[in-house]
C-alpha positions in Angstrom: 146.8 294.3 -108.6 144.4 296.6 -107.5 143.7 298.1 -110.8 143.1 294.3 -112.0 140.6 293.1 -109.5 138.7 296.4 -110.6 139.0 295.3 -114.2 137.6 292.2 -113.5 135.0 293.5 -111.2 134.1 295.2 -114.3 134.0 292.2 -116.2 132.1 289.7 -113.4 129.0 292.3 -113.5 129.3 292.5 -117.3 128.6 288.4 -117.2 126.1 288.4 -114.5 123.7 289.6 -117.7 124.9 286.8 -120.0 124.4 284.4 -116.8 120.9 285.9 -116.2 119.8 285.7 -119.9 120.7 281.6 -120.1 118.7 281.6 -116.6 116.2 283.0 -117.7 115.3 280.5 -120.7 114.2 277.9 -117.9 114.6 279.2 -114.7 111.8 281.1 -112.8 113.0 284.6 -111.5 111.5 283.4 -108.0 114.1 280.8 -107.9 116.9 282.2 -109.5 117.0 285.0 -107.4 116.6 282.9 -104.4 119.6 280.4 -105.3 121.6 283.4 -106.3 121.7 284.8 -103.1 121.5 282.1 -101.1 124.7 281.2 -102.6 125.9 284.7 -101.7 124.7 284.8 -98.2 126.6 282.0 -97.3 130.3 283.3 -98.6 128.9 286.7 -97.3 128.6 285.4 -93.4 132.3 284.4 -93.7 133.6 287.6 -95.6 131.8 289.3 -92.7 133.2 287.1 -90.4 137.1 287.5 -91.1 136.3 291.1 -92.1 134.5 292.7 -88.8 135.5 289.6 -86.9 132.0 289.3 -85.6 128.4 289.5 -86.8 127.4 292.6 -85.2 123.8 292.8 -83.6 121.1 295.1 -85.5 119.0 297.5 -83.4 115.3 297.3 -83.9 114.7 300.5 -85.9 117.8 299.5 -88.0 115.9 296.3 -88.2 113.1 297.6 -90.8 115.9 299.5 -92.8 117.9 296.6 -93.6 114.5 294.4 -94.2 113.7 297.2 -96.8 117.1 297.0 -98.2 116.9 293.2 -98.7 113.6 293.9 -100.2 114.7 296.6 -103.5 118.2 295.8 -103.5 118.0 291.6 -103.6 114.1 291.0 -103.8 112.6 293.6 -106.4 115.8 294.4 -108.1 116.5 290.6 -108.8 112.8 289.6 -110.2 112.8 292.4 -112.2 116.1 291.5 -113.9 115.4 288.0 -114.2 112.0 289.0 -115.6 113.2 291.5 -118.1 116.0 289.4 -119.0 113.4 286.9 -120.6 111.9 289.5 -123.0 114.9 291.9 -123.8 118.9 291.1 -124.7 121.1 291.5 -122.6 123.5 294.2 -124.3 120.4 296.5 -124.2 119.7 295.4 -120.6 123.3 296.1 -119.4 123.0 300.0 -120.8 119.8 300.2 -119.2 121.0 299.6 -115.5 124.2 301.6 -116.5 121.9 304.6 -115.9 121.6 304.0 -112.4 124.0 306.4 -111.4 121.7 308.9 -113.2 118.9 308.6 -111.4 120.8 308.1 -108.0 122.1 311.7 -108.9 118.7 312.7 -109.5 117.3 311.3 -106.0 120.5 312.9 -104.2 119.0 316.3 -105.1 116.0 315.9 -104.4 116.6 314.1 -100.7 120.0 315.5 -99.7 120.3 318.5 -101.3 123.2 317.6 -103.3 123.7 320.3 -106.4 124.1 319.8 -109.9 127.0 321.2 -112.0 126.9 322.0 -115.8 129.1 318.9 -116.2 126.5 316.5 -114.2 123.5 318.5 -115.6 125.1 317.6 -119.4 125.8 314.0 -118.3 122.0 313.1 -117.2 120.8 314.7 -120.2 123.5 312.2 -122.0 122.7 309.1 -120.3 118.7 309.4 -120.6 119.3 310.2 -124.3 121.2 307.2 -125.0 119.0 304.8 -122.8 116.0 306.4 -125.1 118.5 305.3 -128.2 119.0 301.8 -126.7 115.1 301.4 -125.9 113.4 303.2 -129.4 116.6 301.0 -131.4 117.7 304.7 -132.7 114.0 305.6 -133.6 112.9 308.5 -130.8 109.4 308.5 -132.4 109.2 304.9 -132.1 108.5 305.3 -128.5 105.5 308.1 -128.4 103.8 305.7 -131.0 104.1 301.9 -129.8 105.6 303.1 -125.7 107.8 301.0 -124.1 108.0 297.8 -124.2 107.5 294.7 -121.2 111.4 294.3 -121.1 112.5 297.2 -120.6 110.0 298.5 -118.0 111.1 295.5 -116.0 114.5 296.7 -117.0 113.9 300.0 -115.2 112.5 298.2 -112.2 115.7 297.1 -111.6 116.8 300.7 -111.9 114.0 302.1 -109.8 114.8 299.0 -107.2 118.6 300.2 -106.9 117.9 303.6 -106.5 116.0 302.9 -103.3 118.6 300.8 -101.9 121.1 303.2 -102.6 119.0 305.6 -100.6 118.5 303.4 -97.8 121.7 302.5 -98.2 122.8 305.6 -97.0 121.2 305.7 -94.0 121.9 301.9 -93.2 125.7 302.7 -93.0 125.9 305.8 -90.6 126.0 302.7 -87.9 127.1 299.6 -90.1 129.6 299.1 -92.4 129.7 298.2 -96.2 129.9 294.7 -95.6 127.5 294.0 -92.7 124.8 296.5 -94.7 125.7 293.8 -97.7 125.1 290.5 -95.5 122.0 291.1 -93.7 120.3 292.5 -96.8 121.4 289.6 -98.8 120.3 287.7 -95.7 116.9 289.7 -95.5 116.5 289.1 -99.4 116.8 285.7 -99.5 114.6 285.0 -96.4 111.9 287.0 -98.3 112.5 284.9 -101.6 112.2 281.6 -100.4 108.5 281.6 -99.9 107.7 282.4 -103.5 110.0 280.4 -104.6 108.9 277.3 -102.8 105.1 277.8 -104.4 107.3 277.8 -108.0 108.2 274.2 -106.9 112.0 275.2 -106.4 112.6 272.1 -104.3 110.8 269.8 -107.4 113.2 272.1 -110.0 116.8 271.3 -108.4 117.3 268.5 -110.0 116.2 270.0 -113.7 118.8 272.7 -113.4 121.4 271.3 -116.1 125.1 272.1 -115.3 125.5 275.2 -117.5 122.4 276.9 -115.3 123.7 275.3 -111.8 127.2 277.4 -113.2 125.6 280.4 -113.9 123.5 280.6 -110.5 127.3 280.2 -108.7 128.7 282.6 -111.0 126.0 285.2 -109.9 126.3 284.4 -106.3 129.8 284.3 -105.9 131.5 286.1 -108.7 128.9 288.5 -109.3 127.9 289.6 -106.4 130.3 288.4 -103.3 133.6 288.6 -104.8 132.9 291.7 -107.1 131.5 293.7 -103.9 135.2 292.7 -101.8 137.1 293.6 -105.0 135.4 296.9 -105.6 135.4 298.1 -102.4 138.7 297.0 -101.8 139.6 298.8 -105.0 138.0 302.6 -102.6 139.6 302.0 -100.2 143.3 301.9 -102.1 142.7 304.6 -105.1 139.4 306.2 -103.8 136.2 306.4 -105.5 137.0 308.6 -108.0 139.3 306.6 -109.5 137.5 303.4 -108.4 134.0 304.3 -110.0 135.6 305.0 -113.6 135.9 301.1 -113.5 131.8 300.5 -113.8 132.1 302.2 -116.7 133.9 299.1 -118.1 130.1 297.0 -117.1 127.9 297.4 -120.1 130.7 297.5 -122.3 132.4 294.2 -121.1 128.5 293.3 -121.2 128.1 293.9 -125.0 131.3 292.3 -126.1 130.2 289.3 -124.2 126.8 289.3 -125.8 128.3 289.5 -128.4 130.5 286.3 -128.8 129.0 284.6 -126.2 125.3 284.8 -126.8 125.6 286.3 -130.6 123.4 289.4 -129.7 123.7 291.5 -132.7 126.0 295.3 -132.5 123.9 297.8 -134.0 124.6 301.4 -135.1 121.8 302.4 -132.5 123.1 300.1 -129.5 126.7 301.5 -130.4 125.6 305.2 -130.1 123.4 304.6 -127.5 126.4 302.7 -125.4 128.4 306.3 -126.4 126.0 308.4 -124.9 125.4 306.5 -121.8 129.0 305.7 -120.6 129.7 309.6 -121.2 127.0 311.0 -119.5 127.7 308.2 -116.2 131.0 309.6 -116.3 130.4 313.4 -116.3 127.8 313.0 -113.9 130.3 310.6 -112.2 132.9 313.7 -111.8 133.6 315.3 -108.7 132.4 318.4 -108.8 136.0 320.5 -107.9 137.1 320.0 -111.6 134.5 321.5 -112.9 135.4 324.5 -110.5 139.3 324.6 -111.1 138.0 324.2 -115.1 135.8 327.5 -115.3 137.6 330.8 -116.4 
């Protein structure tokens, strides 16, 4: 079972770009964000709830962290892929924020000192490479000529927005768990989207939203955010990470074969090399770094 929920998990953040491109047709990012986590927030109290039994008080220095983490993680991370959504597909968006482990890597060294192996080293080179594919549609040159286009510099906001929250992360949960840091910066998040998304009119909007975008907001909310987050940290604390985190590997693919039948987003040679590249280099860079020891002569 627990290498099913992972599968799954895999597939519910896979469809959170499918439900974020149909959003984004007539839905502002302001409000889409907000509903999306407002949904969230309210399954998240109760996970909370029956997890930790309690919602545990937040000291006023851990205050401003988990303000900041609502801020990149649900604020900046969420306009940004609601934004890019509405200029770019979403099988090239997908491969995009598949490089987040990448440049989480990246930031690791420079702030914690972490090293890089060969295999890691060989793995970033990989995933930047393909993400260039995926951008340039398999012409390099494209990019030094026309640059990079509105989409996918919103793209990598979302990519730059994670990053810092992975950081923070970090720091948020040397005194609260997983699930609490979760809560209060979904909580945070959605306290800070409300205000622009009441000057979009978001109270006016509600009754606009047609069934198939009131389904996609609760897919993102509960599926693809609440219930993937249990699952996959469920999934660590059975197998580990190592074997848990080959499973997001299984996101932008899931992703493209959704795009594919669902919103007939075309498979190109250059998306298919480009998903090659990406996927290997997340999981080299992904690999603990004792194989690469017991591998070397």
């Amino acid at each position: 079972m627990t290498y099913l929920k992972l599968l799954l998990t895999a597939i519910f953040w896979g469809g959170t770009f499918i439900a974020g491109k149909w959003l984004s047709i007539n839905v502002d990012p302001y409000s889409a964000a907000f509903l999306r986590f407002l949904i969230a927030s309210f399954f998240l109290i109760f996970l909370t709830l029956k997890i930790e039994g309690r919602l545990p008080g937040v000291s006023p220095g851990k205050l401003l962290i988990v303000i900041a983490l609502g801020f990149t993680g649900v604020f900046s991370y969420n306009l940004f892929f609601f934004s890019g959504l509405g200029h770019i597909q979403a099988n090239q968006a997908s491969l995009i924020i598949a490089c987040n482990p990448i440049f989480i890597s990246l930031c690791s060294v420079l702030f914690f000192k972490e090293r890089l192996n060969i295999l890691k080293i060989i793995g970033l080179c990989l995933s930047i490479t393909g993400a260039l594919i995926v951008i340039s549609k398999g012409n390099l040159f494209k990019i030094f000529d026309s640059g990079i286009g509105k989409g996918e510099l919103l793209i990598f906001g979302c990519v730059i927005s994670w990053v810092t929250y992975s950081i923070l992360g970090k720091r948020a949960m040397n005194d609260l768990s997983p699930i609490v840091s979760v809560c209060y910066s979904s909580i945070a998040g959605t306290f800070l989207l409300f205000f622009p998304a009441l000057n979009k009119g978001i109270f006016t909007n509600l009754l606009n939203y047609s069934p198939l975008e009131w389904t996609c907001l609760f897919y993102l909310g509960f599926f693809g955010t609440v219930l993937g987050f249990f699952w996959y940290y469920e999934g660590i604390k059975e197998i580990g990470p190592m074997k848990a985190g080959v499973f997001i590997n299984f996101v932008p693919i899931s992703a493209i074969i959704m795009s594919f039948f669902i919103l007939n987003e075309p498979l190109t040679i250059s998306l298919l090399v480009g998903a090659i590249f990406v996927i290997a280099g997340v999981y080299l860079t992904n690999m603990p770094s004792h194989i690469h020891k017991q591998n070397q002569p």
